[in-house]
N, C-alpha and C positions, 0 to 999 in steps of 0.2 A: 382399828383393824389389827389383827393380831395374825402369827401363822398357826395359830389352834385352829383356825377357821377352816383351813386347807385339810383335806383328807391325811389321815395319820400317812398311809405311806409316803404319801408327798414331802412332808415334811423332815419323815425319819430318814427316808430313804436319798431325798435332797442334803441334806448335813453328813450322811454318813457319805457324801460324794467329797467332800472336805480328807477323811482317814487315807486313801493314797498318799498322798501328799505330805501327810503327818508320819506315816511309816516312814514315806523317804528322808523327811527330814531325822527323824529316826536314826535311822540306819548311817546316814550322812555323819552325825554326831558319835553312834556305840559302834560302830562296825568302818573302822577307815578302808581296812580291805575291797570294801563293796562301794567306798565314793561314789565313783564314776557311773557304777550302773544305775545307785540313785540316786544321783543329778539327771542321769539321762531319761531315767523313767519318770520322773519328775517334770521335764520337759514335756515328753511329748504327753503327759497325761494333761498337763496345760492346756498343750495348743489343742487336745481330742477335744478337752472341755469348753474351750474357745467355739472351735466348730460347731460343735452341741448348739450352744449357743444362737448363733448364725441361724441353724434351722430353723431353730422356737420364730427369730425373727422373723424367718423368711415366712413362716404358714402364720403369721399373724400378720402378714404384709397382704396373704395369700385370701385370708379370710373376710380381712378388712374391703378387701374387693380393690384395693391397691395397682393403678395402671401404669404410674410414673417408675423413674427408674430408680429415684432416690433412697425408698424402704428397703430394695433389693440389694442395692449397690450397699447400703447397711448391713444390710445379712451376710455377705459372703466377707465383707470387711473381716470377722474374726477369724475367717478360716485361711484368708489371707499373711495374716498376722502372724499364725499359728506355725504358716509352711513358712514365712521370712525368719523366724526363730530357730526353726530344725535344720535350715537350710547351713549353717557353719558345719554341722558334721557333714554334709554330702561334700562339702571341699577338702576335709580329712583333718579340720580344727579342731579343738576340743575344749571350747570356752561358753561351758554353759551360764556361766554366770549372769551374762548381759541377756540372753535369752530368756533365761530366768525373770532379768528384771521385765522385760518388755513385756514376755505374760504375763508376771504379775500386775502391772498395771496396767494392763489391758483387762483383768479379770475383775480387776478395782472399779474402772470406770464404766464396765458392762449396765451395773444396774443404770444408770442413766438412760442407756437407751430404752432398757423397761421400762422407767417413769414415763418418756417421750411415749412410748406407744401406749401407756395408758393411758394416756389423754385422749388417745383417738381413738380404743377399744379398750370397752371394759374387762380389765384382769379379774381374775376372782380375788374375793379378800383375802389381806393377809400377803399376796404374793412377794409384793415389793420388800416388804420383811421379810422374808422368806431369802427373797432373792439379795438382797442386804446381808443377811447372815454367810450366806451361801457363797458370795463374793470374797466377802472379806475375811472368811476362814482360808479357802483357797488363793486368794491373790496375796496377802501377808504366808502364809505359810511361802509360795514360792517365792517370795521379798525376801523370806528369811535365808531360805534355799540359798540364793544367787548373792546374798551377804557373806555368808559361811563360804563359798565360792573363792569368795573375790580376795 
């Protein structure tokens, strides 16, 4: 299985979800003036992606005809995750760094949970590559982020 398989925008449009993240590190590296704004854009484009996430689970929890609580209690997992990382700035801290790491390996270990549920519903081909590239463009890039950080 390859991601050719998956409809061009799916693919184009999935990888160019990766280029945020890469301006910010960008920006982070040629422009120190602008740090902070992207480390923070940086963040919560994480934790938005995080959430994304969450849904896809949830309406594959939703489709699978899923009664228990466990698929659900999965799904809202990354959006959870997402609001415990942004939550230091609502205290008035300003330490994206650790924030950074924790979505990024949160964004790291997401595909797993799409393998787990492709076992129980069929993905279309390709996704799991898809979603492998997808991950670990965006989870390494904010690794990178919250290295530069620290």
């Amino acid at each position: 299985m390859t991601a050719t398989a998956l409809p061009r925008p799916v693919v184009l449009l999935g990888l160019a979800g990766i280029l945020p993240q890469l301006l910010c590190l960008a920006v982070v590296v040629a422009l120190p003036e602008w740090r902070w704004v992207a480390l923070a854009a940086a963040c919560f484009y994480a934790a938005l992606i995080l959430s994304f996430l969450g849904g896809l689970w949830w309406m594959l929890a939703l489709l699978r005809g899923e009664r228990g609580w466990e698929p659900y209690l999965l799904a809202v997992a990354p959006s959870l995750a997402g609001w415990a990382a942004l939550l230091p700035w609502c205290f008035g801290l300003t330490w994206p760094g650790p924030s950074l790491a924790l979505l990024g390996c949160a964004l790291l270990a997401s595909p797993l949970v799409d393998r787990r549920l492709g076992r129980q519903l069929a993905l279309p081909a390709g996704w799991l590559r898809l979603r492998m590239m997808m991950a670990s463009g965006l989870g390494l890039t904010s690794l990178a982020l919250a290295l530069l950080f620290a």
